[in-house]
Backbone as CSV, one residue per row, in Angstrom:
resi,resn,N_x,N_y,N_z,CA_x,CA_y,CA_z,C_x,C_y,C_z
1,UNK,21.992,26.630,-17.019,22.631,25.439,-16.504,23.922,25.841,-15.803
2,UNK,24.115,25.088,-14.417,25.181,25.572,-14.065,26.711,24.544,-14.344
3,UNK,27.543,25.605,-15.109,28.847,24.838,-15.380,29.912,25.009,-14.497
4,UNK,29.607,25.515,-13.383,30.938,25.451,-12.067,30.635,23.617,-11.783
5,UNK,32.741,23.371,-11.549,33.164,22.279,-11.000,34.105,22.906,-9.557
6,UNK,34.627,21.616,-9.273,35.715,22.358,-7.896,37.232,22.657,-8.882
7,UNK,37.713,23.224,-7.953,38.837,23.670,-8.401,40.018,22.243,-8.747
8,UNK,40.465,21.955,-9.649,41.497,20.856,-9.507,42.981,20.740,-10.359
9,UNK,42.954,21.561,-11.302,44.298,21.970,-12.190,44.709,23.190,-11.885
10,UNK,46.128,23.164,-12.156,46.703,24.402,-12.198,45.345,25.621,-13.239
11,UNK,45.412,25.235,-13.893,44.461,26.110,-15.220,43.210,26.953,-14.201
12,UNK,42.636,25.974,-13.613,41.660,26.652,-12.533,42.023,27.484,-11.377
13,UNK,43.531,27.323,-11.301,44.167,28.236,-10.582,44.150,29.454,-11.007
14,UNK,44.668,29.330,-12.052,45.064,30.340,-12.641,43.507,31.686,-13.163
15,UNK,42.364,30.999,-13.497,41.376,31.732,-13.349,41.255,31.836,-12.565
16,UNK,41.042,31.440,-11.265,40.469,32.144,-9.970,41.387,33.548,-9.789
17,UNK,42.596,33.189,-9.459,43.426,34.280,-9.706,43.673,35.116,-10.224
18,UNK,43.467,35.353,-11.391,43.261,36.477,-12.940,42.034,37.261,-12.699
19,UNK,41.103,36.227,-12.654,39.438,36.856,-12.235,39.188,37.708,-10.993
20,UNK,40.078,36.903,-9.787,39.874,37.476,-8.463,40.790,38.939,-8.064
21,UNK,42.105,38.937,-9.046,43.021,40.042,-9.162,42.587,40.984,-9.980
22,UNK,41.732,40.825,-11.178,40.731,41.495,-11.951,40.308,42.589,-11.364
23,UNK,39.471,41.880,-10.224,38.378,42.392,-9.032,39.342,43.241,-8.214
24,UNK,40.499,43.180,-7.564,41.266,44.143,-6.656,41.359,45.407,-7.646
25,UNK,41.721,44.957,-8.840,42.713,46.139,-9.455,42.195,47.626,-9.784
26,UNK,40.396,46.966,-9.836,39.848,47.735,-10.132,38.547,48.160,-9.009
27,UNK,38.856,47.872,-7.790,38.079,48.008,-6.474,38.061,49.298,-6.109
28,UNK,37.710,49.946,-5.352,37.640,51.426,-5.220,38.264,51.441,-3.762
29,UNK,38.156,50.540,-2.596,38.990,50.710,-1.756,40.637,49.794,-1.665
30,UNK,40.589,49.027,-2.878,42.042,47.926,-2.435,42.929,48.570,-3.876
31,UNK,42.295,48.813,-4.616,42.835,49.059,-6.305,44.058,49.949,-6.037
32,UNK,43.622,51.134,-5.541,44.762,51.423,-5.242,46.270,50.891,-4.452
33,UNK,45.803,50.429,-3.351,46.965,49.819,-2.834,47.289,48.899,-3.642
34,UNK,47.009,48.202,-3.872,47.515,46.923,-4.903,48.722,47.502,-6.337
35,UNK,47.802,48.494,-6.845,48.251,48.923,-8.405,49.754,49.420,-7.317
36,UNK,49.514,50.491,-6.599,50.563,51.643,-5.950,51.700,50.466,-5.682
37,UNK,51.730,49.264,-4.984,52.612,48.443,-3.921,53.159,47.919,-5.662
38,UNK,52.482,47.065,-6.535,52.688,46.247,-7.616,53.116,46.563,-8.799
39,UNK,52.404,47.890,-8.585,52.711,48.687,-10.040,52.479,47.914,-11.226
40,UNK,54.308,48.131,-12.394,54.059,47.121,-13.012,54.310,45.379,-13.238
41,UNK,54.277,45.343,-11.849,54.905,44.165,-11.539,53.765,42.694,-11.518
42,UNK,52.445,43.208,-12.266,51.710,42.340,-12.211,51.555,40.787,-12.395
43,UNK,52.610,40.836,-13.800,52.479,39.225,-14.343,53.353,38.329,-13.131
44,UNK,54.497,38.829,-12.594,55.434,38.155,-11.684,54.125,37.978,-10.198
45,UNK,53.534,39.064,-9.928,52.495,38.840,-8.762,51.901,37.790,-9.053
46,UNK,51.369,37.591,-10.057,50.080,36.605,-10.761,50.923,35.294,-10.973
47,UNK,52.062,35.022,-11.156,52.593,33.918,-11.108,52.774,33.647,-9.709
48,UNK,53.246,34.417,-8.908,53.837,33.885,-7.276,52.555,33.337,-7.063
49,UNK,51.197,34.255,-6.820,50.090,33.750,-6.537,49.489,32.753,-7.141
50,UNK,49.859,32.132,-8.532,49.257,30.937,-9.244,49.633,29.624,-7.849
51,UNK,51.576,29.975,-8.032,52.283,28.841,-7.300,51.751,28.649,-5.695
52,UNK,51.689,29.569,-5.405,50.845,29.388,-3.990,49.700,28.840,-3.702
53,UNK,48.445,29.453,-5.154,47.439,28.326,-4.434,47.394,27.123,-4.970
54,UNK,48.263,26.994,-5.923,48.628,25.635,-6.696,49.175,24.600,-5.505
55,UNK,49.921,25.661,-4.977,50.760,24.673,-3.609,49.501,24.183,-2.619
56,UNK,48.904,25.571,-2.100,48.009,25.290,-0.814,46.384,24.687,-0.920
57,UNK,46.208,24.588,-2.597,44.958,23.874,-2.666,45.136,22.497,-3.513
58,UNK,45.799,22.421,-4.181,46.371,21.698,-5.114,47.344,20.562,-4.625
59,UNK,47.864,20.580,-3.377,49.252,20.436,-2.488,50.384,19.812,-3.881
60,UNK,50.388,20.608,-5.133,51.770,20.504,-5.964,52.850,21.570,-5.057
61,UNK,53.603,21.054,-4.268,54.649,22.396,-4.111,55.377,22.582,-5.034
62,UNK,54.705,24.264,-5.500,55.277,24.501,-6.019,55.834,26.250,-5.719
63,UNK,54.992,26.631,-4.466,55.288,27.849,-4.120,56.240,28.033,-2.954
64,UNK,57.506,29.031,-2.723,58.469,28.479,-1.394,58.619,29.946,-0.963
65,UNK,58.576,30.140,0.035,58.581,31.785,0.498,57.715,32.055,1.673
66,UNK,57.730,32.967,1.889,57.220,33.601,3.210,56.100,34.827,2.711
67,UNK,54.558,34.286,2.808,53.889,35.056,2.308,53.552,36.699,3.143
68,UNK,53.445,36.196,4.085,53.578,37.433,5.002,53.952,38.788,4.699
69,UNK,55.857,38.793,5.036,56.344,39.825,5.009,56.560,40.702,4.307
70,UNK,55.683,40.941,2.686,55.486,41.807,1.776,54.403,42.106,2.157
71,UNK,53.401,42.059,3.151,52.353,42.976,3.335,52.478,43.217,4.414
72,UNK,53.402,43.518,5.567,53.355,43.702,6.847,53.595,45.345,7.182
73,UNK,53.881,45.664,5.975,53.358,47.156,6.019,52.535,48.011,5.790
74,UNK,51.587,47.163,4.638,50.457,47.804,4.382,49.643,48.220,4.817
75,UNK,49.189,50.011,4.763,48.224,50.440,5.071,47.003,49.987,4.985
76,UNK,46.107,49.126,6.014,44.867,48.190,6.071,44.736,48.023,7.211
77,UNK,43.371,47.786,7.191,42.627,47.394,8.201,41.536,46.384,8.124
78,UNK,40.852,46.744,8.782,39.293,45.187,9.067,38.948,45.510,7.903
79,UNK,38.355,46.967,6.946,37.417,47.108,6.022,38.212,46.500,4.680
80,UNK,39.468,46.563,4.680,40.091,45.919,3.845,40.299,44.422,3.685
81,UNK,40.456,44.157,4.683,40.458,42.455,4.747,39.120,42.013,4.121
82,UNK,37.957,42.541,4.802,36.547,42.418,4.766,36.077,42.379,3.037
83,UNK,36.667,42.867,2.279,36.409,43.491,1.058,37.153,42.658,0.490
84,UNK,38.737,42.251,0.757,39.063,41.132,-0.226,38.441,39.999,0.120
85,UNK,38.137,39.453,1.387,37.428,38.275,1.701,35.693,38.002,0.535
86,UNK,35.655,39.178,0.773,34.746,39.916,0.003,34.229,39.137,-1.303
87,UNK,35.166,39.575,-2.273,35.699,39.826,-3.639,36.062,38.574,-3.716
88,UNK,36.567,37.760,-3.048,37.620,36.258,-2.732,36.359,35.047,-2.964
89,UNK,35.055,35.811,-2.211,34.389,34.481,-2.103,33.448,34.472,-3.523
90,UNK,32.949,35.971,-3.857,32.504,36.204,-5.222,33.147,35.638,-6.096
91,UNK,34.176,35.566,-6.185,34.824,34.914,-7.389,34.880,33.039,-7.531
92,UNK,35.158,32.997,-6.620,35.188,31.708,-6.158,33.609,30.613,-6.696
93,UNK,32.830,31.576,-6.186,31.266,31.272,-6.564,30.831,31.670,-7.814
94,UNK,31.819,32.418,-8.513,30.966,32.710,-9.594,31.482,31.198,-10.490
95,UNK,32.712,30.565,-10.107,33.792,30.037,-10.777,33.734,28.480,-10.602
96,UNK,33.385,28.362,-9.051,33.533,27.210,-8.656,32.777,26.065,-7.928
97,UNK,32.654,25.475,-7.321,31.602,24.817,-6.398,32.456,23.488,-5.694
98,UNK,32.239,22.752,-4.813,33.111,22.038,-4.203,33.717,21.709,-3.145
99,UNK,34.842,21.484,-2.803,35.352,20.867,-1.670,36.548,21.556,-1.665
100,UNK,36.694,21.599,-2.660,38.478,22.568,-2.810,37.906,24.042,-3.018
101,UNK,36.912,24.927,-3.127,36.562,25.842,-3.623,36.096,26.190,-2.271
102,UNK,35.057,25.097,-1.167,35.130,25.616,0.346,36.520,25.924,1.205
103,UNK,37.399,24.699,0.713,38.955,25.131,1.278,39.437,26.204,0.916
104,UNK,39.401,26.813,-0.067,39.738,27.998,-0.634,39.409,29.432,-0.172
105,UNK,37.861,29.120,0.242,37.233,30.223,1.258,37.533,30.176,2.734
106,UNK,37.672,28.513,2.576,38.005,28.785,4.539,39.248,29.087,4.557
107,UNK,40.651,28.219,3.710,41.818,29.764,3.866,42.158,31.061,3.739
108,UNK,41.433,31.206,2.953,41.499,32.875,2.681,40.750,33.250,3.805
109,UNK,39.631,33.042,4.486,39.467,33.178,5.362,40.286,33.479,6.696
110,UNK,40.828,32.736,7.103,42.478,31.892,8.108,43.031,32.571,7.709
111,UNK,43.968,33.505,6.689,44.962,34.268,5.763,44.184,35.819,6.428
112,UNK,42.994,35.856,6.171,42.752,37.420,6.560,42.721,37.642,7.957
113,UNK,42.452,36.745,9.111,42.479,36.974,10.506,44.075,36.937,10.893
114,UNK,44.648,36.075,9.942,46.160,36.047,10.534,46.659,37.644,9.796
115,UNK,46.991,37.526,8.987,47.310,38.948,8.053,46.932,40.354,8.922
116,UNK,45.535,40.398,9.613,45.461,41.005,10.164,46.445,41.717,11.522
117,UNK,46.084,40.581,12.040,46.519,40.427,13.359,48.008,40.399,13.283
118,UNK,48.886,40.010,12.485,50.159,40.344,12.468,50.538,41.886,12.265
119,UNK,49.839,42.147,10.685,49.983,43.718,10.763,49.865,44.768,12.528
120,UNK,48.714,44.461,12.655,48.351,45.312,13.716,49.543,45.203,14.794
121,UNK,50.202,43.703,14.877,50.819,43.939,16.060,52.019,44.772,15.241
122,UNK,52.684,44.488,14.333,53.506,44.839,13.955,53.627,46.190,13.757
123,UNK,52.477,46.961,13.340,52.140,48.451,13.589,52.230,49.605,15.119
124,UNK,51.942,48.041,15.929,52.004,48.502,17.193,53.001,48.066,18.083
125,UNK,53.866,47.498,17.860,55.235,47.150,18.105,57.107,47.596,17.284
126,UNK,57.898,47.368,18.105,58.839,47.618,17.464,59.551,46.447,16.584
127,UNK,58.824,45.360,16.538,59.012,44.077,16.109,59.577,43.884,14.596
128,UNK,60.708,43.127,14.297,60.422,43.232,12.442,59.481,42.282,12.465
129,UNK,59.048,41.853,11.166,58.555,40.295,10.716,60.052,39.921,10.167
130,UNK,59.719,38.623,11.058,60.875,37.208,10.391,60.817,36.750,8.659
131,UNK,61.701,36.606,8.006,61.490,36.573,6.379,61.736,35.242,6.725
């Protein structure tokens, strides 16, 4: 029997997130970057990221910042994006079903073409990113 609902409390935030960060930490192409950039800074990561999709699926604001410019250096590319998008929608499906759980894929979605495309220019420019 299937017991996925859509996403709608913080609480369901918070599993997608735990479950879906689960999945990076221990990935064979992202694990590293993640553990290396985060270290032991996990529980504070896992909270910023609760408040964010709490904010952007949830619309509680409760997340305020500029998600961007802590990854505008990271070593990545397409196969990386590709792999958390990856991992992003697996989880999602193992977890969820819905209307907020498609929003969830189509931003993360929107998040990896932009993410991209900033890095790259930013790699290929003398540009900072704006905080």
């Amino acid at each position: 029997m299937n017991h996925r609902k859509d996403i709608t409390t913080i609480e369901d935030i918070r599993l997608l997130v735990d479950a879906f960060y689960g999945k990076i930490r221990v990935d064979i192409l992202l694990g590293g970057i993640f553990n290396g950039v985060i270290r032991d800074r996990w529980p504070e990561h896992l909270e910023k990221m609760y408040r964010f999709w709490q904010t952007v699926l949830l619309d509680e604001h409760t997340y305020y910042g500029s998600p961007f410019p802590p990854h505008a250096q990271l070593p990545v590319e397409q196969k990386h994006f590709d792999t958390w998008l990856k991992l992003w929608y697996e989880t999602i499906d193992e977890h969820f079903i819905g209307a907020r759980a498609d929003e969830a894929k189509w931003r993360g979605d929107k998040m990896a073409v932009m993410f991209l495309s900033k890095i790259e220019y930013y790699r290929n420019n003398s540009a900072t990113p704006l905080l």
